[in-house]
Jmol script that loads the backbone (N, CA, C; Angstrom):
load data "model"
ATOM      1  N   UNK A   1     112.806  86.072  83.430  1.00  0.00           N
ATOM      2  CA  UNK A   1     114.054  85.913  84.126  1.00  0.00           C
ATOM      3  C   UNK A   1     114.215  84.457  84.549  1.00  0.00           C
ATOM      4  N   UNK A   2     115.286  84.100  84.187  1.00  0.00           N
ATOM      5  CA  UNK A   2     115.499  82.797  84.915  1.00  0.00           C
ATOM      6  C   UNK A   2     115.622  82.648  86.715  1.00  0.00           C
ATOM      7  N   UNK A   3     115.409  81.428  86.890  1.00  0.00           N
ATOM      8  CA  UNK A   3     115.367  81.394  88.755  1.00  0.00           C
ATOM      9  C   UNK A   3     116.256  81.298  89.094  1.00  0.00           C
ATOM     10  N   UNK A   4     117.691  81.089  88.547  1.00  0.00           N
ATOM     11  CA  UNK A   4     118.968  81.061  89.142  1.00  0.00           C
ATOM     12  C   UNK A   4     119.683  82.179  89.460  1.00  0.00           C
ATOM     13  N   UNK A   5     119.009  83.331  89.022  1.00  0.00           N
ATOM     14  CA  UNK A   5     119.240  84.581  89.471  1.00  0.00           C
ATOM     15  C   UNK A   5     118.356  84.902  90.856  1.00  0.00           C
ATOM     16  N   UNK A   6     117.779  84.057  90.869  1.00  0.00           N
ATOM     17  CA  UNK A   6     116.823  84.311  92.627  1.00  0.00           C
ATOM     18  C   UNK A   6     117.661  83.594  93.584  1.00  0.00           C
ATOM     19  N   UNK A   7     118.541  82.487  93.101  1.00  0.00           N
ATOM     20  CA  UNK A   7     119.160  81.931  93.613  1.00  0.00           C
ATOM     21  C   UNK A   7     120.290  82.409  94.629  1.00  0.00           C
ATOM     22  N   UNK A   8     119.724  82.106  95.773  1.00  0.00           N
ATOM     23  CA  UNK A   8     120.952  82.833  97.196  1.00  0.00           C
ATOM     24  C   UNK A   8     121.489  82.248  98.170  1.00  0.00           C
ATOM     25  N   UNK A   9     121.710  81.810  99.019  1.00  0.00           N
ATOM     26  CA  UNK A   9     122.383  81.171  99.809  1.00  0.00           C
ATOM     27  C   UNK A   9     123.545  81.958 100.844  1.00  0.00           C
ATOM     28  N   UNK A  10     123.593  81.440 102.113  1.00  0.00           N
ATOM     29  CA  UNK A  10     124.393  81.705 102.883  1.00  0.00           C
ATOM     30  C   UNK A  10     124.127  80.640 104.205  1.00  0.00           C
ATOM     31  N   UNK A  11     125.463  79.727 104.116  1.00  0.00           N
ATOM     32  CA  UNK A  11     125.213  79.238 105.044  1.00  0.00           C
ATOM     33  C   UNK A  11     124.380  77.822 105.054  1.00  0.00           C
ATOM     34  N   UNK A  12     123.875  77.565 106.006  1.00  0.00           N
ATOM     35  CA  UNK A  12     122.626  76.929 106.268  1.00  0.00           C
ATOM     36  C   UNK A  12     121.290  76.878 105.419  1.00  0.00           C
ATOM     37  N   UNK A  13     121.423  78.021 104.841  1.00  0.00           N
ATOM     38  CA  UNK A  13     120.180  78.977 104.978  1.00  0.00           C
ATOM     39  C   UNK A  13     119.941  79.062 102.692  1.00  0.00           C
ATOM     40  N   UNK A  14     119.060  79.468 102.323  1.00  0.00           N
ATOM     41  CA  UNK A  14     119.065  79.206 100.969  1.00  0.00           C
ATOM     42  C   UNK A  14     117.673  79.982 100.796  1.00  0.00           C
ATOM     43  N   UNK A  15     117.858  80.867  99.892  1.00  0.00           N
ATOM     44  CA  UNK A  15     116.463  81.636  99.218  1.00  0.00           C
ATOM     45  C   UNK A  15     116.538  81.122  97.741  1.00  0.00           C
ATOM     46  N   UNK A  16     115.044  80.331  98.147  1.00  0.00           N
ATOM     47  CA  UNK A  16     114.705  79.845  96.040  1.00  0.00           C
ATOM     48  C   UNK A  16     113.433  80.052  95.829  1.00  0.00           C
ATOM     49  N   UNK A  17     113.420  80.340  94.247  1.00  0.00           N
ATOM     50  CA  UNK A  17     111.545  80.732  94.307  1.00  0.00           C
ATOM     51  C   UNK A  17     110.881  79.424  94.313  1.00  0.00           C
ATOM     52  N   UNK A  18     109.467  79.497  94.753  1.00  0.00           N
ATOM     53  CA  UNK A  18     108.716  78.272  94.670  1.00  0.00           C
ATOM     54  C   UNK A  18     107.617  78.351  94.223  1.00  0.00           C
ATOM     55  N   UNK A  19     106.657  77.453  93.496  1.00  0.00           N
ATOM     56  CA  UNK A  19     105.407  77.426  92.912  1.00  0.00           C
ATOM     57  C   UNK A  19     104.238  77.764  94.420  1.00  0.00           C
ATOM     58  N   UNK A  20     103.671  79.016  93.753  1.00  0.00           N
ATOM     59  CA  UNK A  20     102.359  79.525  94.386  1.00  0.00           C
ATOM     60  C   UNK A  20     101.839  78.990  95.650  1.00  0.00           C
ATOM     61  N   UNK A  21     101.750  77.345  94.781  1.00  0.00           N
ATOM     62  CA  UNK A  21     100.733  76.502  95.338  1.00  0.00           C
ATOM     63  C   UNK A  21     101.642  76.314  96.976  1.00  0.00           C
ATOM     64  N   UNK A  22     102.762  76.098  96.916  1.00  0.00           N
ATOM     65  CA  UNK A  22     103.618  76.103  98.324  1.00  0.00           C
ATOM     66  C   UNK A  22     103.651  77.020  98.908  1.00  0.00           C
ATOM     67  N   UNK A  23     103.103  78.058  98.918  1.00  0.00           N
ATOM     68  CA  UNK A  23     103.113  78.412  99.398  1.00  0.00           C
ATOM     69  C   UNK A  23     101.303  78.718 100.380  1.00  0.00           C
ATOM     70  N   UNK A  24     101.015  77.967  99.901  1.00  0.00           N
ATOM     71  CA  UNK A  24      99.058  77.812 100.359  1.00  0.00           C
ATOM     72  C   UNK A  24      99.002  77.217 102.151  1.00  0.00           C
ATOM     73  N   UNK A  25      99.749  76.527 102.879  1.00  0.00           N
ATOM     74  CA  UNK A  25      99.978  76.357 104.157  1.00  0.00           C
ATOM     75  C   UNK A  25     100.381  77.173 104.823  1.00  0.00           C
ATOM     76  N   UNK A  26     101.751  77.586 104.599  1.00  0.00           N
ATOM     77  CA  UNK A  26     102.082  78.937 105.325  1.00  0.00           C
ATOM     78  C   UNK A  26     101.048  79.798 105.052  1.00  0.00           C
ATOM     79  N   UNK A  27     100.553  80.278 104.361  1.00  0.00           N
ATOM     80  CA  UNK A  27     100.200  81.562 104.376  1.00  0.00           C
ATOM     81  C   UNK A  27      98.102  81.664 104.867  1.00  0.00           C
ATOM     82  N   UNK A  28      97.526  80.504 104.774  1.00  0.00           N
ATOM     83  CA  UNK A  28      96.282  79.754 105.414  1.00  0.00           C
ATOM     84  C   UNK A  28      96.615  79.349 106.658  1.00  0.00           C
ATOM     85  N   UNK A  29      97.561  79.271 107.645  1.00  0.00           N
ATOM     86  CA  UNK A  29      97.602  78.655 108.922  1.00  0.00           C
ATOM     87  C   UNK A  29      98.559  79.297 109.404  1.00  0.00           C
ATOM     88  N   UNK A  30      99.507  80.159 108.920  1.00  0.00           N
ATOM     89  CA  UNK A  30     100.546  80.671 109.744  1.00  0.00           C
ATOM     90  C   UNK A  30     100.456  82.184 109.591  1.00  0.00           C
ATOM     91  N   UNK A  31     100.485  82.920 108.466  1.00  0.00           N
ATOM     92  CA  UNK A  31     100.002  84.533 108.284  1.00  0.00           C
ATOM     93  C   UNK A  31      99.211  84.769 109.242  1.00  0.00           C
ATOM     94  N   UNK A  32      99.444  85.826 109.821  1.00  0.00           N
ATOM     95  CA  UNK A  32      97.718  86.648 110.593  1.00  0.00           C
ATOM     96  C   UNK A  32      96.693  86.633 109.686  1.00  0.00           C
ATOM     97  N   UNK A  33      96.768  86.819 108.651  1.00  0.00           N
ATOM     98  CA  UNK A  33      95.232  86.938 107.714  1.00  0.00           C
ATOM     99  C   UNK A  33      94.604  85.867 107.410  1.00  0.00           C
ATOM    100  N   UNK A  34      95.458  84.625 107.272  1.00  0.00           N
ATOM    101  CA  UNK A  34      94.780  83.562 106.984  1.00  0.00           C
ATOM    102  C   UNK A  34      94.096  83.918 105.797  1.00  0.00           C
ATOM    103  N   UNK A  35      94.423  83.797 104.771  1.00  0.00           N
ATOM    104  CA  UNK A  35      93.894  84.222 103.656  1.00  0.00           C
ATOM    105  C   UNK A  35      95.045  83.721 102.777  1.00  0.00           C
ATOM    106  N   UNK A  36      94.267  83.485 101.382  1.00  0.00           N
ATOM    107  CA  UNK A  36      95.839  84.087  99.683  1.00  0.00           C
ATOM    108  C   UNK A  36      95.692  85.075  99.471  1.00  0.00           C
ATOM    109  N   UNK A  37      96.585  85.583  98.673  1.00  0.00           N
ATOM    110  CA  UNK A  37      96.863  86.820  98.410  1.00  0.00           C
ATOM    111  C   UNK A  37      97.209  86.612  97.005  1.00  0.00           C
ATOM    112  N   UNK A  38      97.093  87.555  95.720  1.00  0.00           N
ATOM    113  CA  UNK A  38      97.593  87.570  94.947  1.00  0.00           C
ATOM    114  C   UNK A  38      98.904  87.662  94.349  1.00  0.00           C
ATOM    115  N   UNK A  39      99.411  86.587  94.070  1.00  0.00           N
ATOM    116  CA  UNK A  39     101.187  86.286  94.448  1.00  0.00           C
ATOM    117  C   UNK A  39     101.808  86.379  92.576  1.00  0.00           C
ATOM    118  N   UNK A  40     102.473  87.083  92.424  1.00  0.00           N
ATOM    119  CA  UNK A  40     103.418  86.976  91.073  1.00  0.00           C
ATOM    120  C   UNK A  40     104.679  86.657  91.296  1.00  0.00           C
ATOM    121  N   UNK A  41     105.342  86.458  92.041  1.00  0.00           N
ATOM    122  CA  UNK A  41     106.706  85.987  92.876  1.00  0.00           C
ATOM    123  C   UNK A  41     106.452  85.273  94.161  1.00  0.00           C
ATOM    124  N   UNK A  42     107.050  83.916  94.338  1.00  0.00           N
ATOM    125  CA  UNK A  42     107.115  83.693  95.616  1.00  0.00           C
ATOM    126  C   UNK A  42     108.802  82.578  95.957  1.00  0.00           C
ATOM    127  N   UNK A  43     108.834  83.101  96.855  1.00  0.00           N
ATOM    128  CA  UNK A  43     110.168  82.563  97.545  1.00  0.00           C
ATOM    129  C   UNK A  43     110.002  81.484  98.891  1.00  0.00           C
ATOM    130  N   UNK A  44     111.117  80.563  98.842  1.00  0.00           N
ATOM    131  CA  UNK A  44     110.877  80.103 100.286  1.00  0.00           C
ATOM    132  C   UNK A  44     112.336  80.145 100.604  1.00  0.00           C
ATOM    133  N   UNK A  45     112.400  80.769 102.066  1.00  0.00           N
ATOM    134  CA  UNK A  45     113.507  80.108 103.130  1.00  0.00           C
ATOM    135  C   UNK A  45     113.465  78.911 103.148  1.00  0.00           C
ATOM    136  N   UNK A  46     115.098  78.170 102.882  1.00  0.00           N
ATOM    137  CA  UNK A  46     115.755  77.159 103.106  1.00  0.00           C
ATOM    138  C   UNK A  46     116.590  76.814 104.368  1.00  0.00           C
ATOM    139  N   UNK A  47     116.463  76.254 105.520  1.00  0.00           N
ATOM    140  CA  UNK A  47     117.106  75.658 106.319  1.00  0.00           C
ATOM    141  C   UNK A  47     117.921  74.344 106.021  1.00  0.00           C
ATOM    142  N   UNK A  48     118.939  73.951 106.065  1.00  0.00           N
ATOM    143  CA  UNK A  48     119.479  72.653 105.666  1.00  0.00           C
ATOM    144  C   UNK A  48     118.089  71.659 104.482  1.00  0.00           C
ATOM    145  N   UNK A  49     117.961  72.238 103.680  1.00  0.00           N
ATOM    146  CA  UNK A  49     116.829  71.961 103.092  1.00  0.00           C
ATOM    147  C   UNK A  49     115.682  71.700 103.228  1.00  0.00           C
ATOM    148  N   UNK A  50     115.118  72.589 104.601  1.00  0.00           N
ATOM    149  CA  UNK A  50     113.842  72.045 104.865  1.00  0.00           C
ATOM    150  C   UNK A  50     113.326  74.214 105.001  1.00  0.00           C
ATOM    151  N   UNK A  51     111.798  73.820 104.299  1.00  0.00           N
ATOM    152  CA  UNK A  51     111.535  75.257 104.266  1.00  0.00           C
ATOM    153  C   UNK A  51     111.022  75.882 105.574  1.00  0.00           C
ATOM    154  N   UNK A  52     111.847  76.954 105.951  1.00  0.00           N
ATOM    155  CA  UNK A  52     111.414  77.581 107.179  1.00  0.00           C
ATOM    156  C   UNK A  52     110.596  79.183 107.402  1.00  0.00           C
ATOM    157  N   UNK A  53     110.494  79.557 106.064  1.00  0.00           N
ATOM    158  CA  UNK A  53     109.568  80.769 105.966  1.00  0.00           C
ATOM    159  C   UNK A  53     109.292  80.871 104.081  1.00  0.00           C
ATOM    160  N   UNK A  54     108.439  81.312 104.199  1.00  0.00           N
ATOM    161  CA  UNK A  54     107.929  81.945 102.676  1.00  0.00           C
ATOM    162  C   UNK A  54     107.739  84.117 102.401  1.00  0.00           C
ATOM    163  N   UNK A  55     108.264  84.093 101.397  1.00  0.00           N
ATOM    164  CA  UNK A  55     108.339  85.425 101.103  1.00  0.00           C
ATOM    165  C   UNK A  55     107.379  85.893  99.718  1.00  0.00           C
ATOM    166  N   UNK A  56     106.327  86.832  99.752  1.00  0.00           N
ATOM    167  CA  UNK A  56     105.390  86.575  98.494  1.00  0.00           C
ATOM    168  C   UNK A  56     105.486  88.382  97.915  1.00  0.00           C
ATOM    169  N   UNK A  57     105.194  88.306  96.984  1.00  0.00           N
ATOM    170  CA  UNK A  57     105.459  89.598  95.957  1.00  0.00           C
ATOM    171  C   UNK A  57     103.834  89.685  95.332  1.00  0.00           C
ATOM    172  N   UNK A  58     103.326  90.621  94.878  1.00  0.00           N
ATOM    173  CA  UNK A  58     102.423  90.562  93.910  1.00  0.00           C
ATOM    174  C   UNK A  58     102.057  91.726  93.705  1.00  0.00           C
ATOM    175  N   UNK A  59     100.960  92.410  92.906  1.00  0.00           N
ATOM    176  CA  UNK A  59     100.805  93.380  92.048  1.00  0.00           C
ATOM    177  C   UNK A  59      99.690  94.654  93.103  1.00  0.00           C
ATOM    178  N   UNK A  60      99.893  95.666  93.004  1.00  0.00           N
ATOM    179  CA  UNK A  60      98.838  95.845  94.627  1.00  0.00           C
ATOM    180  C   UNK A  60      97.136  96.174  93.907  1.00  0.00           C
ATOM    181  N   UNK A  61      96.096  96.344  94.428  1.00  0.00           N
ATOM    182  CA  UNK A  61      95.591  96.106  94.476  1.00  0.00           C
ATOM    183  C   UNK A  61      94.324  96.858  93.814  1.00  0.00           C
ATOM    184  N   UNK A  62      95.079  98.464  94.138  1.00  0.00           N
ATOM    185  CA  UNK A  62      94.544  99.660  93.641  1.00  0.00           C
ATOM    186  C   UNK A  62      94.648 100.299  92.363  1.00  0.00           C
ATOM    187  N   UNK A  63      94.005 100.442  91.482  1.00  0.00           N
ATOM    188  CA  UNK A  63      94.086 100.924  90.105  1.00  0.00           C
ATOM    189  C   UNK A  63      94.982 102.427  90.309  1.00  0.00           C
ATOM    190  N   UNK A  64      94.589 103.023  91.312  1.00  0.00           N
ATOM    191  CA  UNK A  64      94.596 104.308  91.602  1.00  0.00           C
ATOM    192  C   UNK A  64      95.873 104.558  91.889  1.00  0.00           C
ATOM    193  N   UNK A  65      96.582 103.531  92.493  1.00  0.00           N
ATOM    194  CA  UNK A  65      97.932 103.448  92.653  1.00  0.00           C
ATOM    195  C   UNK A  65      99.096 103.246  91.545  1.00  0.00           C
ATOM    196  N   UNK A  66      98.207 102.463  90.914  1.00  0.00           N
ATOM    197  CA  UNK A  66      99.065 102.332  89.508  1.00  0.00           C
ATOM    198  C   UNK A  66      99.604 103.350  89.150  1.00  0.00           C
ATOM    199  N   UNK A  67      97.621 104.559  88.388  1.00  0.00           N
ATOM    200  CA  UNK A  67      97.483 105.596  87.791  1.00  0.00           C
ATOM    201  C   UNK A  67      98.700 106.512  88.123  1.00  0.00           C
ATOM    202  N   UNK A  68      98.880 106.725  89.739  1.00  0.00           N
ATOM    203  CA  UNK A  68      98.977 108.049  90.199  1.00  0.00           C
ATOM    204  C   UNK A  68     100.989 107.802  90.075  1.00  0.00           C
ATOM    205  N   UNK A  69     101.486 106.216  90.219  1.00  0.00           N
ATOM    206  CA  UNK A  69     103.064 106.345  89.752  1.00  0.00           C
ATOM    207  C   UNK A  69     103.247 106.347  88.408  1.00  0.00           C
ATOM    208  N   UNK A  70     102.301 106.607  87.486  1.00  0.00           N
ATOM    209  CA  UNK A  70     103.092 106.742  86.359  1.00  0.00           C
ATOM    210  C   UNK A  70     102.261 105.064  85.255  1.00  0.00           C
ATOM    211  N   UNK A  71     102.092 105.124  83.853  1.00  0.00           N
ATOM    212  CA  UNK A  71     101.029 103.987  83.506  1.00  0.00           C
ATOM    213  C   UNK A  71     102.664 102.876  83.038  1.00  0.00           C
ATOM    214  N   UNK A  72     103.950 102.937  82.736  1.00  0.00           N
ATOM    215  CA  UNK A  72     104.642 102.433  82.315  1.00  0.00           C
ATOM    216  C   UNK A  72     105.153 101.536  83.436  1.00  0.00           C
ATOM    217  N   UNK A  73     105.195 101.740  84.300  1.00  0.00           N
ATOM    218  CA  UNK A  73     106.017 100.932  85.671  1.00  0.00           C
ATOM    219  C   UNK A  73     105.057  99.959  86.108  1.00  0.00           C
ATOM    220  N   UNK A  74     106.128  99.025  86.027  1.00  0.00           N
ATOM    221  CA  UNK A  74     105.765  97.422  87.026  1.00  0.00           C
ATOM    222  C   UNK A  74     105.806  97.713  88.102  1.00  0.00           C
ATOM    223  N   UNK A  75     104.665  97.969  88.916  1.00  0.00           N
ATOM    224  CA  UNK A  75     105.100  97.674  90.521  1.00  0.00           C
ATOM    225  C   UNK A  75     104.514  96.604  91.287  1.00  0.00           C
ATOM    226  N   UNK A  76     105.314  96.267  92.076  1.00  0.00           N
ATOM    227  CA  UNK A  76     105.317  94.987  92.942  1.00  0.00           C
ATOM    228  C   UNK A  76     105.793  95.338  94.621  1.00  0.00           C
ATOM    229  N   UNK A  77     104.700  94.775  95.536  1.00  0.00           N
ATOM    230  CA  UNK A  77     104.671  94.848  96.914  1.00  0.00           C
ATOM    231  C   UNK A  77     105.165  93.463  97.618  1.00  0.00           C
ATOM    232  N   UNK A  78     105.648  93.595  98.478  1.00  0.00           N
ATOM    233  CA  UNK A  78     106.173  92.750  99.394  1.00  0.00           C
ATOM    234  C   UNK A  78     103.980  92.463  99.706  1.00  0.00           C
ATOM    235  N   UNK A  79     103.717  91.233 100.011  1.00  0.00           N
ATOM    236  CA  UNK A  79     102.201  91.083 100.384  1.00  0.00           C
ATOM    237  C   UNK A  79     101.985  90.269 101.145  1.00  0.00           C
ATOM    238  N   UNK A  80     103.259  89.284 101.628  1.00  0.00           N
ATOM    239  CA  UNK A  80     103.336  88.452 103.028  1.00  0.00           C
ATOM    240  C   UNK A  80     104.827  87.920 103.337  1.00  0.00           C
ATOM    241  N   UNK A  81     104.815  87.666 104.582  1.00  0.00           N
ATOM    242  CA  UNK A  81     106.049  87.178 104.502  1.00  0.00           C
ATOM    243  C   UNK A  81     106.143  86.182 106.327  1.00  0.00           C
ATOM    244  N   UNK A  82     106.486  84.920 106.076  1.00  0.00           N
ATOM    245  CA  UNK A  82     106.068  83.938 107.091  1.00  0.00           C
ATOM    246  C   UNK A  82     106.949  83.036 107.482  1.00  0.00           C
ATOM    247  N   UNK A  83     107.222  82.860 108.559  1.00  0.00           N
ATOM    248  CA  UNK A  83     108.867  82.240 109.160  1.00  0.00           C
ATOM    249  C   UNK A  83     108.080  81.545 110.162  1.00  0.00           C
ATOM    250  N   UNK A  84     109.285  80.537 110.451  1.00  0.00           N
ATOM    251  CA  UNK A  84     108.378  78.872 111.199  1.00  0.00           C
ATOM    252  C   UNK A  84     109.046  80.045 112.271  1.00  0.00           C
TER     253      UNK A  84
END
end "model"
wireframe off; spacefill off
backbone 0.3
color backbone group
């Protein structure tokens, strides 16, 4: 998919995806877990162009979970999400 379909805006305010790696501060110093997470999507909140939260997607974790919805479906979890 192209990223201009992630592309959102209202306002002030602007949702665009961003490379992984930007998301490695927020989510090491500002998440409760202090940890990465395995990310296949990630987004950042835009304030007048300055980023004010990150939003991360990725694959979960459990085989078992896969198994038990079915072996054809992509699924993807919300796995952090971090606002100044």
């Amino acid at each position: 998919m192209k990223n201009e379909q992630y592309n959102k805006s209202n306002g002030n305010y602007k949702v665009l995806p961003i490379d992984t790696f930007d998301t490695k501060e927020w989510l090491l110093k500002k998440h409760y877990a202090h940890r990465m997470c395995p990310i296949s999507y990630a987004f950042g909140l835009f304030e007048n162009n300055v980023i004010v939260g990150v939003c991360t997607y990725g694959h979960p974790f459990s085989p078992g979970l896969k198994k038990c919805l079915g072996g054809g479906i992509t699924i993807l979890f919300l796995n952090s999400t971090v606002f100044a």
